[in-house]
C-alpha positions in Angstrom: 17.4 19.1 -11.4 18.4 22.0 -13.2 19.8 23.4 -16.6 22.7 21.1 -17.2 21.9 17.9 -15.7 20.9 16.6 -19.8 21.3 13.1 -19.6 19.8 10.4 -17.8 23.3 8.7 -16.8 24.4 11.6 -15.3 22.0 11.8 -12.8 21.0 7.8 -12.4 25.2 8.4 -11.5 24.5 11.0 -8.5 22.0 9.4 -7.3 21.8 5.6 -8.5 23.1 4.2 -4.9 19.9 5.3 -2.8 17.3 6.7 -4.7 15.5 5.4 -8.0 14.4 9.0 -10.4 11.6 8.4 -12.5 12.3 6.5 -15.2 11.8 6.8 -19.2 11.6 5.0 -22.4 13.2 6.5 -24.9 17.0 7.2 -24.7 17.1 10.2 -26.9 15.3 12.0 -24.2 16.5 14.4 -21.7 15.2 14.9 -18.5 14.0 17.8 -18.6 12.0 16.5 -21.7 10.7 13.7 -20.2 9.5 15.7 -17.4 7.4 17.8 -19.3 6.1 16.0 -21.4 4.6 14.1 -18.8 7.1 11.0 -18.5 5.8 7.5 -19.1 8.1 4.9 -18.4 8.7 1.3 -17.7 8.3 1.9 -14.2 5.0 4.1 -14.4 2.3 1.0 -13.7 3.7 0.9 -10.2 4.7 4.9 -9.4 2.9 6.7 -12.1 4.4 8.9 -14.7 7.2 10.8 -14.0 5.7 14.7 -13.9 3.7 13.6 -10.8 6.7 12.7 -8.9 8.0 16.8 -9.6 7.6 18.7 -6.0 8.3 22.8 -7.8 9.7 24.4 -11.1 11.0 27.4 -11.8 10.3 29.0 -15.1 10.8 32.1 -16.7 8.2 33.3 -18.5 6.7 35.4 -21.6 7.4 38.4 -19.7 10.9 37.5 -18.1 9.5 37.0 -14.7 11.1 34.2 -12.9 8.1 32.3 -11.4 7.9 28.9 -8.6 5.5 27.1 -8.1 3.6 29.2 -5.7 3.5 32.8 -7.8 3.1 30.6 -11.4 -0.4 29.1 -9.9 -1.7 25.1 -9.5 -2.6 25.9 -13.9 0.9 26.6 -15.0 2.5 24.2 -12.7 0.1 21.6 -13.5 0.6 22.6 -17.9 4.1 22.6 -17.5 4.0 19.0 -16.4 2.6 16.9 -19.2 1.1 19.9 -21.1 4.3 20.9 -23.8 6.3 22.3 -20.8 8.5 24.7 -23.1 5.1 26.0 -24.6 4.4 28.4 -21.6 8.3 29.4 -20.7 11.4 28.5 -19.9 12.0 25.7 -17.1 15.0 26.1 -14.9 15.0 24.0 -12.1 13.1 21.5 -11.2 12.2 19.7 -7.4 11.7 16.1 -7.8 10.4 13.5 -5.2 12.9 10.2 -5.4 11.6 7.2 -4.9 13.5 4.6 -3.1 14.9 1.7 -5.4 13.2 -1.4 -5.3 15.3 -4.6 -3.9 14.3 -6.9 -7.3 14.1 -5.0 -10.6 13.9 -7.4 -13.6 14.3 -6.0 -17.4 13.7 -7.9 -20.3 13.5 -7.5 -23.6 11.2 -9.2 -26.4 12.6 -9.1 -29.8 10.5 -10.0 -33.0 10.5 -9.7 -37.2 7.8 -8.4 -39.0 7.6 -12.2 -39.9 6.5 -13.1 -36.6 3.9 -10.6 -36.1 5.5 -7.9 -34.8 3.3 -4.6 -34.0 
């Protein structure tokens, strides 16, 4: 994933035939927003949340140094997933495991009123 890739269709598009990305709840959401900001999902009982799944990052930080994971450190790479990820630079590029798409996926939706208890 990198700078450009914004919405989810675009990459569920490249990549929806094989490979299942992590997914998210909220549609207003980019990826790279998701990410990190650690990226809880409908999916994340069975996988986990979404920042796990991320292999490397670049970011550019306070300093304009473009950093990976190896010369950022295990702290930044582990902040910039789930920790306000555009608190501690910019992020570039991100590596992301794919996890392969389960045969059954069933969706449903509950819809109540405040009448009936919604919460």
């Amino acid at each position: 994933m990198q700078i450009g890739i914004i919405e989810w269709k675009q990459l569920l598009l490249l990549l929806f035939s094989t490979h299942l990305p992590k997914d998210r709840v909220c549609p207003t959401v980019g990826v790279g927003g998701h990410f990190s900001r650690g990226g809880y999902g409908m999916m994340s009982q069975k996988f986990g949340i979404a920042a796990d799944n991320i292999i490397d990052a670049k970011l550019i930080d306070g300093n304009g140094k473009i950093q990976d994971r190896e010369s950022m450190g295990e702290d930044l790479f582990w902040a910039i997933r789930g920790g306000g990820g555009t608190t501690f630079g910019l992020i570039v590029s991100c590596k992301v495991k794919l996890l392969d798409i389960p045969k059954k996926v069933t969706l449903f939706n509950v819809e109540r009123t405040l009448e009936q208890n919604a919460t």
